[in-house]
C-alpha positions as protocol buffer text, in pm:
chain_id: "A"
residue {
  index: 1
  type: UNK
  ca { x: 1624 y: 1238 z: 8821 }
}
residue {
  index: 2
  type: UNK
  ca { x: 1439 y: 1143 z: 9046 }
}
residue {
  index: 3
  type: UNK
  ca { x: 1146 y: 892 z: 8914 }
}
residue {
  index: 4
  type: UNK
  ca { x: 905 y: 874 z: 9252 }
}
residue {
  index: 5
  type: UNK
  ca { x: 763 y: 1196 z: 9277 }
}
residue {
  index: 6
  type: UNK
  ca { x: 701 y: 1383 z: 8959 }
}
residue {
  index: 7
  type: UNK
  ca { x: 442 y: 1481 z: 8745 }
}
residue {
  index: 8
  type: UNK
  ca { x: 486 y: 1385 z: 8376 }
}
residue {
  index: 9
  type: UNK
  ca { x: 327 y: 1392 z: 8071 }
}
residue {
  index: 10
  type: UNK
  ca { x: 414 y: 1215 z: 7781 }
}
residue {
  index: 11
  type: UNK
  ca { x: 288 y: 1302 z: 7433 }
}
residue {
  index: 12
  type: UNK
  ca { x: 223 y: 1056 z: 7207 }
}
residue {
  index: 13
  type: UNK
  ca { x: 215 y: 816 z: 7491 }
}
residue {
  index: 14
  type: UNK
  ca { x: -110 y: 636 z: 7339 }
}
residue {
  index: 15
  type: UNK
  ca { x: 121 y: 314 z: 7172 }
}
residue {
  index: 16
  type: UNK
  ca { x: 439 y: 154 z: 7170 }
}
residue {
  index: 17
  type: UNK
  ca { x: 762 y: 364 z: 7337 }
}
residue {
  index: 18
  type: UNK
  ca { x: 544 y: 625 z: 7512 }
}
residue {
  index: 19
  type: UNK
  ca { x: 270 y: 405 z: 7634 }
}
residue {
  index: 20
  type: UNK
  ca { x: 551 y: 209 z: 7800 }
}
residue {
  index: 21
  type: UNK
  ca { x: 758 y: 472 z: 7953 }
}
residue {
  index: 22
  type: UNK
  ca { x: 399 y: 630 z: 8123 }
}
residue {
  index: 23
  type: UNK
  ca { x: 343 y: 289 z: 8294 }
}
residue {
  index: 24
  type: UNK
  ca { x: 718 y: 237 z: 8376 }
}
residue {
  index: 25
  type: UNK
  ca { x: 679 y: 562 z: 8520 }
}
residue {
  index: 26
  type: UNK
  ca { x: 364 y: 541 z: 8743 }
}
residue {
  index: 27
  type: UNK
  ca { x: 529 y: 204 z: 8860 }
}
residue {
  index: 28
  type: UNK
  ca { x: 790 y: 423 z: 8965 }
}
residue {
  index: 29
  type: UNK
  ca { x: 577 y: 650 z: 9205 }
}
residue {
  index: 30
  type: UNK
  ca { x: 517 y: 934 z: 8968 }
}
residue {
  index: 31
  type: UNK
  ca { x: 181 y: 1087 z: 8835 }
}
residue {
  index: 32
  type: UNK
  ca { x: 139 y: 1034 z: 8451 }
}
residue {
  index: 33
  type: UNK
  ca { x: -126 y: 1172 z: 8221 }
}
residue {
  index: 34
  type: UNK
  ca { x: -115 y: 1076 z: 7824 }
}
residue {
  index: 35
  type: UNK
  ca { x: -169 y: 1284 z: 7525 }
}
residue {
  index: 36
  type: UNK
  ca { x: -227 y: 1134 z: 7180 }
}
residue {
  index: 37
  type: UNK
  ca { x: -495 y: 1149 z: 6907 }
}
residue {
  index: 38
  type: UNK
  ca { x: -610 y: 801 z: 6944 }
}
residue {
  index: 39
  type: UNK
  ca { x: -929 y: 828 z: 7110 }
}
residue {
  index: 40
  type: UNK
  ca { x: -951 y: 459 z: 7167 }
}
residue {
  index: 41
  type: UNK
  ca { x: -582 y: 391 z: 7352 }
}
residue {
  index: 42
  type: UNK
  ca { x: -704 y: 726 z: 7529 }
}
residue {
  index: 43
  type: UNK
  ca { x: -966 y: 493 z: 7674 }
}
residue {
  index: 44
  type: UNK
  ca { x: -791 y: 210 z: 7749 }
}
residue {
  index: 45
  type: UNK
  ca { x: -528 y: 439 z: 7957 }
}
residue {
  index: 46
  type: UNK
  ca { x: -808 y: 612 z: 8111 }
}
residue {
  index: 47
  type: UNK
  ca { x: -932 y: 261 z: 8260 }
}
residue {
  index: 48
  type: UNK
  ca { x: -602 y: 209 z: 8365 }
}
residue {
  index: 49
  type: UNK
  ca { x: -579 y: 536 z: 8592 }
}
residue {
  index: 50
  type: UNK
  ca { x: -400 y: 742 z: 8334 }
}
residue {
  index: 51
  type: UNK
  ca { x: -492 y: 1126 z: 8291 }
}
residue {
  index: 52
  type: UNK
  ca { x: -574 y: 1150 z: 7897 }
}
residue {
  index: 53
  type: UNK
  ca { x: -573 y: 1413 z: 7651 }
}
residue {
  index: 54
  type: UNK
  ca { x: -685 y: 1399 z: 7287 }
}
residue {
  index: 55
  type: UNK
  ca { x: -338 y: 1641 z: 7134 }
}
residue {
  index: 56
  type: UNK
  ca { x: -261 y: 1667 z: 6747 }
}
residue {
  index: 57
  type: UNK
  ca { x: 60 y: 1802 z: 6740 }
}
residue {
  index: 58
  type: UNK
  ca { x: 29 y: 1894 z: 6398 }
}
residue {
  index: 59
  type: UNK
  ca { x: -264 y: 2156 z: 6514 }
}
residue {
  index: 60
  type: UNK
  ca { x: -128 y: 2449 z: 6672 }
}
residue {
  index: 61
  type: UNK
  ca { x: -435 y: 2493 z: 6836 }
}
residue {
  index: 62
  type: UNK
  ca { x: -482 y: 2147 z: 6922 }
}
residue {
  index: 63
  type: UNK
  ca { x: -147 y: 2200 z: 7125 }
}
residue {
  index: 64
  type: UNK
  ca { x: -279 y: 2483 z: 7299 }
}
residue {
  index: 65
  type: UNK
  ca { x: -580 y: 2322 z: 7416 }
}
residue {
  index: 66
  type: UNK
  ca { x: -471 y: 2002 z: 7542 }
}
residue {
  index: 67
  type: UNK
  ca { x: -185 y: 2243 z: 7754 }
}
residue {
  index: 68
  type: UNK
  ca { x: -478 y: 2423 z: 7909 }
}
residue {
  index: 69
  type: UNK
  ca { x: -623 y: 2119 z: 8024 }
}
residue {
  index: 70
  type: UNK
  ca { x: -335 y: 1939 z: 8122 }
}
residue {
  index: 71
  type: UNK
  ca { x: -219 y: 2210 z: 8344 }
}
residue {
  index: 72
  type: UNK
  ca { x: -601 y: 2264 z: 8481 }
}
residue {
  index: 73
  type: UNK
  ca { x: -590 y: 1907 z: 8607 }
}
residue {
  index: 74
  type: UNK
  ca { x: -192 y: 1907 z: 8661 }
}
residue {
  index: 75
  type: UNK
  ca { x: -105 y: 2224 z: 8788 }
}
residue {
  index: 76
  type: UNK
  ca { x: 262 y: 2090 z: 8985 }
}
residue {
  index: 77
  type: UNK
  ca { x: 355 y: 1923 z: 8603 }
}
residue {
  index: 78
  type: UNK
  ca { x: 717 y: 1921 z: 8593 }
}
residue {
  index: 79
  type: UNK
  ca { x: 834 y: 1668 z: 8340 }
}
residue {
  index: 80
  type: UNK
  ca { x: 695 y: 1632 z: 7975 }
}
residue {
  index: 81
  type: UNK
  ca { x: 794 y: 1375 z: 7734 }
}
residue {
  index: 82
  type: UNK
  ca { x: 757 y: 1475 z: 7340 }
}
residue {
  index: 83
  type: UNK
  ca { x: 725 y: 1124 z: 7201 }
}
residue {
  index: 84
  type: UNK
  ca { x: 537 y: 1191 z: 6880 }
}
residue {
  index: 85
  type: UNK
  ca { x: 631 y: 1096 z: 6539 }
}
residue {
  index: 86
  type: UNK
  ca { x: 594 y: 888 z: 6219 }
}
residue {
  index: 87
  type: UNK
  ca { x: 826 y: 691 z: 6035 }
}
residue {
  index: 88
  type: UNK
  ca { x: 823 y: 655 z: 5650 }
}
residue {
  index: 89
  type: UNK
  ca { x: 957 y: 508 z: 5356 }
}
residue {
  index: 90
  type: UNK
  ca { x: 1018 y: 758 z: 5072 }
}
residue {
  index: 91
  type: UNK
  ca { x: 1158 y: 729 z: 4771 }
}
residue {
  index: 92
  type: UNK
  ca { x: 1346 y: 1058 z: 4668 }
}
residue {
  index: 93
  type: UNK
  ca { x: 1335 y: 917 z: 4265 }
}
residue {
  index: 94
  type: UNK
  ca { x: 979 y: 974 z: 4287 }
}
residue {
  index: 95
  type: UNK
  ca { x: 857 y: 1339 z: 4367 }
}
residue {
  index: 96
  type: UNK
  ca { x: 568 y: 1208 z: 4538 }
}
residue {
  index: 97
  type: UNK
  ca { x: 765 y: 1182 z: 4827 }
}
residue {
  index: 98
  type: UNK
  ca { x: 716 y: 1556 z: 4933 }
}
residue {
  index: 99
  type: UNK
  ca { x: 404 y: 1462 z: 5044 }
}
residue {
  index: 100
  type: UNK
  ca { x: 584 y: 1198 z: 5286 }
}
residue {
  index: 101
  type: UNK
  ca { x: 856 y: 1497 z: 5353 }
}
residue {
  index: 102
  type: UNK
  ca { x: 629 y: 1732 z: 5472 }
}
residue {
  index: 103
  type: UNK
  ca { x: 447 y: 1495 z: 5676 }
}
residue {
  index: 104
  type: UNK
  ca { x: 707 y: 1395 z: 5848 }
}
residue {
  index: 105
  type: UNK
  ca { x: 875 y: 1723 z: 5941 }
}
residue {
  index: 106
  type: UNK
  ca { x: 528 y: 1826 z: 6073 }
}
residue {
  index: 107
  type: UNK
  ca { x: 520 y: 1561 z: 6278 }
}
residue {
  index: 108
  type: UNK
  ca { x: 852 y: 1512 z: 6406 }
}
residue {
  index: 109
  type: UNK
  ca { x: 1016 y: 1847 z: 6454 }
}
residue {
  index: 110
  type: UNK
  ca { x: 718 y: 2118 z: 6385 }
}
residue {
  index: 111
  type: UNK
  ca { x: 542 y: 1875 z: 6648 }
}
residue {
  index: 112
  type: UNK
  ca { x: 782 y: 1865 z: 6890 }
}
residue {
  index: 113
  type: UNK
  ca { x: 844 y: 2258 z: 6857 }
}
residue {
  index: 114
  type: UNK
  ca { x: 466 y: 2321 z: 6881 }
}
residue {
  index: 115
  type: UNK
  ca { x: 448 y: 2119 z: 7278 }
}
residue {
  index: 116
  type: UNK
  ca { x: 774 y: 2242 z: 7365 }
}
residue {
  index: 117
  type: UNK
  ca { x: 689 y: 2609 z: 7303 }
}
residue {
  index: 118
  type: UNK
  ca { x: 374 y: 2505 z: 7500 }
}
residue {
  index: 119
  type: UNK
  ca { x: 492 y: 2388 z: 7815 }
}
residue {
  index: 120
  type: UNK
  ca { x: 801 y: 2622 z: 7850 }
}
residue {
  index: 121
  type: UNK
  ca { x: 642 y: 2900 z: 8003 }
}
residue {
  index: 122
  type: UNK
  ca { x: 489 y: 2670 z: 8266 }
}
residue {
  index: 123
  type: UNK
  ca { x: 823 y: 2511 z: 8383 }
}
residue {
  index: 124
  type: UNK
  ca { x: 1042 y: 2829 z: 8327 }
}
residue {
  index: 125
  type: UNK
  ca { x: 781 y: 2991 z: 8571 }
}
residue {
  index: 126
  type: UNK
  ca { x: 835 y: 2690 z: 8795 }
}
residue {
  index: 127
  type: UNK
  ca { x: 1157 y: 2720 z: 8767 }
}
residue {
  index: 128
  type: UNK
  ca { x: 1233 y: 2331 z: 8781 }
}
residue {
  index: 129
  type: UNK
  ca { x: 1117 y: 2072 z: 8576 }
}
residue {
  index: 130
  type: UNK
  ca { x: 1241 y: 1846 z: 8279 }
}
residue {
  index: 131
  type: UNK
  ca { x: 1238 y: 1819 z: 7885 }
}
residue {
  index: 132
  type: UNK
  ca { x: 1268 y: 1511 z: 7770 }
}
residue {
  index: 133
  type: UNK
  ca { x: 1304 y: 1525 z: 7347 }
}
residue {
  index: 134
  type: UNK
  ca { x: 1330 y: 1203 z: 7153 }
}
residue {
  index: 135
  type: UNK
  ca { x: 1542 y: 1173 z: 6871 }
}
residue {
  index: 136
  type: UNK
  ca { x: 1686 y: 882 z: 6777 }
}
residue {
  index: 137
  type: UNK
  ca { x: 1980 y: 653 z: 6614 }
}
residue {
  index: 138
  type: UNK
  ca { x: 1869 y: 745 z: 6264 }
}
residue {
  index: 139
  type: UNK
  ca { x: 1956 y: 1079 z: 6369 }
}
residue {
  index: 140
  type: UNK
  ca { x: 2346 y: 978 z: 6402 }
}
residue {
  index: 141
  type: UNK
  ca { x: 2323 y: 732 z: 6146 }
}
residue {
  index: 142
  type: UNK
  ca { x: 2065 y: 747 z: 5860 }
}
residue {
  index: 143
  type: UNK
  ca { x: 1909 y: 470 z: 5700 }
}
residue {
  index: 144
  type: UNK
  ca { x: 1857 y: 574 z: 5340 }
}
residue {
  index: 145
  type: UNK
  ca { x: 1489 y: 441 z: 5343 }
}
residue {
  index: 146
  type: UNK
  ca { x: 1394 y: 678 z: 5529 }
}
residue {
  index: 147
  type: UNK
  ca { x: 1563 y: 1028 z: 5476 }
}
residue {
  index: 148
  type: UNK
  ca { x: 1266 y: 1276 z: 5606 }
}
residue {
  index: 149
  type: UNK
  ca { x: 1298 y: 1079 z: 5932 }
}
residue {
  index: 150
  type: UNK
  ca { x: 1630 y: 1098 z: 5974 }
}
residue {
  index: 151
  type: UNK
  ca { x: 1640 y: 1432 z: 5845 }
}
residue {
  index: 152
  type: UNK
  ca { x: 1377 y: 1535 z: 6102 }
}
residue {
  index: 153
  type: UNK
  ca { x: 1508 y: 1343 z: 6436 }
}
residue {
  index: 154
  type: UNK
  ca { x: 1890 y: 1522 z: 6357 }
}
residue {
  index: 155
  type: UNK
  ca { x: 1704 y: 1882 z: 6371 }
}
residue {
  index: 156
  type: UNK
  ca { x: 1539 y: 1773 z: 6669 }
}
residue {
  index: 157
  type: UNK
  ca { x: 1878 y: 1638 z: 6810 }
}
residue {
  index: 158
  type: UNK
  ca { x: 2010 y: 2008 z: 6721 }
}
residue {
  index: 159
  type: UNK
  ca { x: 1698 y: 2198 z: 6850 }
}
residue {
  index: 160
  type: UNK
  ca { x: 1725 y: 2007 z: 7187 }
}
residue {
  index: 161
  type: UNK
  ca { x: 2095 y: 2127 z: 7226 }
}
residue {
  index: 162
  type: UNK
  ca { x: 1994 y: 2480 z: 7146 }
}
residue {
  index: 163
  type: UNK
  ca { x: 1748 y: 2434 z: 7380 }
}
residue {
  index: 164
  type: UNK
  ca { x: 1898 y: 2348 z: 7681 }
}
residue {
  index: 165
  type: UNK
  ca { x: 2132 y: 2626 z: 7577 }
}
residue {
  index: 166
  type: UNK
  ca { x: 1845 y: 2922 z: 7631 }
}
residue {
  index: 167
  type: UNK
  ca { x: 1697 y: 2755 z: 7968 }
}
residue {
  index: 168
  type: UNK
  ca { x: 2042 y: 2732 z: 8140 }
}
residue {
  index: 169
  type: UNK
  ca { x: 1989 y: 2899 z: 8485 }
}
residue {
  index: 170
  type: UNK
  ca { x: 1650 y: 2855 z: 8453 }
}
residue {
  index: 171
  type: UNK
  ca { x: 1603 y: 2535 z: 8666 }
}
residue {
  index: 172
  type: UNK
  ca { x: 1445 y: 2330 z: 8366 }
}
residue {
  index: 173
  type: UNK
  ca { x: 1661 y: 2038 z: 8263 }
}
residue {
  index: 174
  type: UNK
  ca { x: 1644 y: 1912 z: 7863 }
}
residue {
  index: 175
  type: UNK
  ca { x: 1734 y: 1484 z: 7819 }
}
residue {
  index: 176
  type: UNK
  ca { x: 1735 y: 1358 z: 7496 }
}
residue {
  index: 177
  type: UNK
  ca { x: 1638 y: 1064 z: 7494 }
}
residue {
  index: 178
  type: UNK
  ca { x: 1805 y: 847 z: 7159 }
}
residue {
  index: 179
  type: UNK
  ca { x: 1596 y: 499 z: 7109 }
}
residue {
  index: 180
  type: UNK
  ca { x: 1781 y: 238 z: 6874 }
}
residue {
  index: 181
  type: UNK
  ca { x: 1567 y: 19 z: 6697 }
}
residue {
  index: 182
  type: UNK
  ca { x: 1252 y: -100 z: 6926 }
}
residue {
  index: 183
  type: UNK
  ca { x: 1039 y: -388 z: 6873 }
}
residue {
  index: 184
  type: UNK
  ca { x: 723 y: -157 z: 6888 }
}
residue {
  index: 185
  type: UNK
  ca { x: 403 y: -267 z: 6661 }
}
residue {
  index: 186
  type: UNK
  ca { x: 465 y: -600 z: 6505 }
}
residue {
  index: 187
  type: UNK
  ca { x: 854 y: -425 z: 6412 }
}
residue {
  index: 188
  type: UNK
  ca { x: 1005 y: -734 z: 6559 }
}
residue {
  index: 189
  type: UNK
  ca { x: 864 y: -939 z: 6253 }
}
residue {
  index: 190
  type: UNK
  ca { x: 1021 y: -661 z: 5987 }
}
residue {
  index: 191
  type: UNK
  ca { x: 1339 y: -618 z: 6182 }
}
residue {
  index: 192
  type: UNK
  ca { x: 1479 y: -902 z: 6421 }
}
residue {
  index: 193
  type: UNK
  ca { x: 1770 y: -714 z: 6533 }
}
residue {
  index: 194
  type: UNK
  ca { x: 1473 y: -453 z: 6742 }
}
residue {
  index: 195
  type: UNK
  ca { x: 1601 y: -436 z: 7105 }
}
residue {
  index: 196
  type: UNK
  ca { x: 1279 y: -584 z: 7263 }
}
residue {
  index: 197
  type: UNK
  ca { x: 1025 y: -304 z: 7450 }
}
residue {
  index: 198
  type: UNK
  ca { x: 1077 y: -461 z: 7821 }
}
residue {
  index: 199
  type: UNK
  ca { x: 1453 y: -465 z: 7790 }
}
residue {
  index: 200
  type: UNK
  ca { x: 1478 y: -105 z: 7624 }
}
residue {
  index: 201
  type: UNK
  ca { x: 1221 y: 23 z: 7876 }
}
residue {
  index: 202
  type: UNK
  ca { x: 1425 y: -105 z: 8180 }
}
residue {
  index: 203
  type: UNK
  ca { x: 1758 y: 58 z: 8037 }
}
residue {
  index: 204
  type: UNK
  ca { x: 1604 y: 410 z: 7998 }
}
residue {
  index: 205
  type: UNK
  ca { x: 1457 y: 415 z: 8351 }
}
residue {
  index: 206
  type: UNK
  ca { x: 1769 y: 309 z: 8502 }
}
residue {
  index: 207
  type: UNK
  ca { x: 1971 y: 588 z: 8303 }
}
residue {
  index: 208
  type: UNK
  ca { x: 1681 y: 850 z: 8378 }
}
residue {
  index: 209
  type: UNK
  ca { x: 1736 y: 774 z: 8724 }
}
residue {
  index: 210
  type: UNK
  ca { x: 2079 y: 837 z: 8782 }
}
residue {
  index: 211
  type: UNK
  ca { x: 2268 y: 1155 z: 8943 }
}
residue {
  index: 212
  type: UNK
  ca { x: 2285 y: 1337 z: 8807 }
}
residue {
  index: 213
  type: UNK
  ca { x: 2035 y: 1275 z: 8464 }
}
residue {
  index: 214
  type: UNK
  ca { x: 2275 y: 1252 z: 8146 }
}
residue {
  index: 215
  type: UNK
  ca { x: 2198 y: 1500 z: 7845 }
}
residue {
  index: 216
  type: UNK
  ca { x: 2148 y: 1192 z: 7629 }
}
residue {
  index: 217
  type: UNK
  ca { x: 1969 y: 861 z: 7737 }
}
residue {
  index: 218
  type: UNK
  ca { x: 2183 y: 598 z: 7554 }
}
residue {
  index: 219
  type: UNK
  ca { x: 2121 y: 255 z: 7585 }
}
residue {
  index: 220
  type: UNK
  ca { x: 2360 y: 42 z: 7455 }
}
residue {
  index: 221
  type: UNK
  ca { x: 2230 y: -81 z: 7115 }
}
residue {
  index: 222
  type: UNK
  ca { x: 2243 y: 239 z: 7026 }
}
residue {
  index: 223
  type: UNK
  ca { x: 2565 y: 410 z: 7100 }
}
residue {
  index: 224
  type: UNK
  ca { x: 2701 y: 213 z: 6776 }
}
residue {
  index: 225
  type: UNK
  ca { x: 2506 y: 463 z: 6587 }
}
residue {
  index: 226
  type: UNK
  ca { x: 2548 y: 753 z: 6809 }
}
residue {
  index: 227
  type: UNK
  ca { x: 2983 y: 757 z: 6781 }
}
residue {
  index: 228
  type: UNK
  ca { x: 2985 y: 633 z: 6411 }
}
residue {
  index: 229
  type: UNK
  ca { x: 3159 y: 896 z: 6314 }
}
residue {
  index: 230
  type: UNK
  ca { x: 3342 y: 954 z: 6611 }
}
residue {
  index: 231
  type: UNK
  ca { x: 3472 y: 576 z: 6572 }
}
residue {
  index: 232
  type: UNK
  ca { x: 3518 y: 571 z: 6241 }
}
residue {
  index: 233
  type: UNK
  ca { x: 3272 y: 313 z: 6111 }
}
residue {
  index: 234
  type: UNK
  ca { x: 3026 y: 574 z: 5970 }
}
residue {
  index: 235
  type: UNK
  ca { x: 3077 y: 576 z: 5583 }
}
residue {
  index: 236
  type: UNK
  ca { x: 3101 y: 143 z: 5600 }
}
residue {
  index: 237
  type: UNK
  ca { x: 2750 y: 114 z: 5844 }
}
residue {
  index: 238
  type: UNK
  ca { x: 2555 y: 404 z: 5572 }
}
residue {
  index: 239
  type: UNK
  ca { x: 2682 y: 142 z: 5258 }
}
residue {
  index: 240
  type: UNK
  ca { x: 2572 y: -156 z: 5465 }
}
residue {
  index: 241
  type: UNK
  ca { x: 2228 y: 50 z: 5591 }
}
residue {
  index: 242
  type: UNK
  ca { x: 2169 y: 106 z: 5185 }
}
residue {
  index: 243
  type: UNK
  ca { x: 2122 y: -176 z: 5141 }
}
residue {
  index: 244
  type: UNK
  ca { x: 1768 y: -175 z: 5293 }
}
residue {
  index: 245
  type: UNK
  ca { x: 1649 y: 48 z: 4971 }
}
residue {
  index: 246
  type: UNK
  ca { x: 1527 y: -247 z: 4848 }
}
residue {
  index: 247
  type: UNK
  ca { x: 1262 y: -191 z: 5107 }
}
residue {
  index: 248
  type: UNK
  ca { x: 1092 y: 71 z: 4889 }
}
residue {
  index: 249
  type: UNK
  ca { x: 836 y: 20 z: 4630 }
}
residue {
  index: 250
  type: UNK
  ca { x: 952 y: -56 z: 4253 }
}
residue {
  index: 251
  type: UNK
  ca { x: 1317 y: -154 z: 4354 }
}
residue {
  index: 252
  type: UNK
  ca { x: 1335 y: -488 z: 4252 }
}
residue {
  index: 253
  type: UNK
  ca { x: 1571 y: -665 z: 4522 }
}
residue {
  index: 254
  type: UNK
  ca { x: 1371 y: -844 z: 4783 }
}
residue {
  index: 255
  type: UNK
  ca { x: 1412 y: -663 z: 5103 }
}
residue {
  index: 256
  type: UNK
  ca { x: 1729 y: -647 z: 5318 }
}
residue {
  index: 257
  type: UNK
  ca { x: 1667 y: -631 z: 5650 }
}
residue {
  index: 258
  type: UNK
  ca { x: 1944 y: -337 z: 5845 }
}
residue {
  index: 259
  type: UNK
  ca { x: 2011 y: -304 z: 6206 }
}
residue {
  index: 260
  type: UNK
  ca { x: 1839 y: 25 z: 6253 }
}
């Protein structure tokens, strides 16, 4: 892919892995614009240069708008970036945790359905442009903690297969791009095996760069999750992961910290 000349939005670009992949691509030569619900990282980017949208991607309609406006002001966009999502503890003893559940699966696949269905029509009309899903290791690997999440990044993984499936021969590409654990928002403190931003950042945009683009952006920390099975360490890395359900609330163990 080439990184110079495009026009890309990334949603959910307003913190952490988004906000850094817009600025490593404008360094790169490419037009970026932002969509989040954050109206006050929407202002910061603004200053910066960035195109901003306010986007819930829980709101259907809140979808639709922001894709009006975006392609108002960007009418050549090519590439869009579905970064959105939330990551949660949940404790399945306690049925509270639908609440959790169904927040999550909003977020994370509904979410990314809602901008995808967006923005097809645009690049399919093009007939070029990009996709680029995020998933992630938890996908490949869960971490019991967490089960919604993982639950919700593997349907993504499968939607963005099925995807690229139905827009072969259309000239719009899918990447999936499959972060390990990144030392976004103070996670470096909770988990001090997180692959620092910069570093993860740098490995992405070299892989997104190559010829041609791979199907899956793996950076290294994460391909032990992403062949676990393949490789045969997959039932002893789930035991070791469990041990982190002493993160939730009520278990008594103090927390054990997992490479996730």
């Amino acid at each position: 892919m080439d990184l110079s000349n495009r026009t890309v939005l990334v949603v959910g670009g307003t913190s952490g892995i988004g906000r850094e992949l817009a600025r490593r691509f404008a360094a790169a030569g490419s037009v970026v614009a932002v969509a989040g619900r954050s109206a006050e990282a929407l202002a910061e980017l603004a200053a910066d240069g960035f195109g901003t949208f306010a986007m819930d991607v829980t709101d259907s309609a809140s979808v639709a708008s922001a894709r009006d406006a975006v392609l108002a002001r960007y009418p050549e966009l090519d590439t869009v970036v579905t970064m959105s999502g939330v990551m949660l503890l949940e404790d399945l003893r306690d049925p509270a945790h639908f609440e959790v559940a169904a927040t999550t699966i909003d977020t994370n696949l509904l979410g990314t359905v809602r901008v995808l269905d967006a923005f097809t029509p645009h690049l399919v009309q093009r007939g070029a442009g990009t996709f680029v899903t995020v998933t992630s290791g938890i996908a490949f690997l869960p971490f019991p903690p967490m089960p919604s999440y993982a639950a919700s990044k593997a349907a993504v993984h499968s939607y963005t297969e099925a995807l690229r499936a139905q827009l072969e021969g259309t000239g719009v590409g899918v990447v999936e791009l499959v972060p390990p654990a990144v030392a976004t928002a103070g996670q470096e403190k909770v988990n001090p095996h997180a692959l620092p931003l910069g570093d993860f950042a740098t490995e992405v945009m070299d892989l997104l760069g190559t010829e041609p683009t791979p199907r899956e952006i793996l950076v290294d920390r994460v391909l032990m999750h992403r062949w676990a099975e393949r490789d045969g360490t997959y039932d002893e890395l789930v035991a070791q992961r469990s041990q982190a359900l002493s993160m939730l609330p009520g278990r008594r163990n103090a927390a054990v910290v997992a490479d996730f």
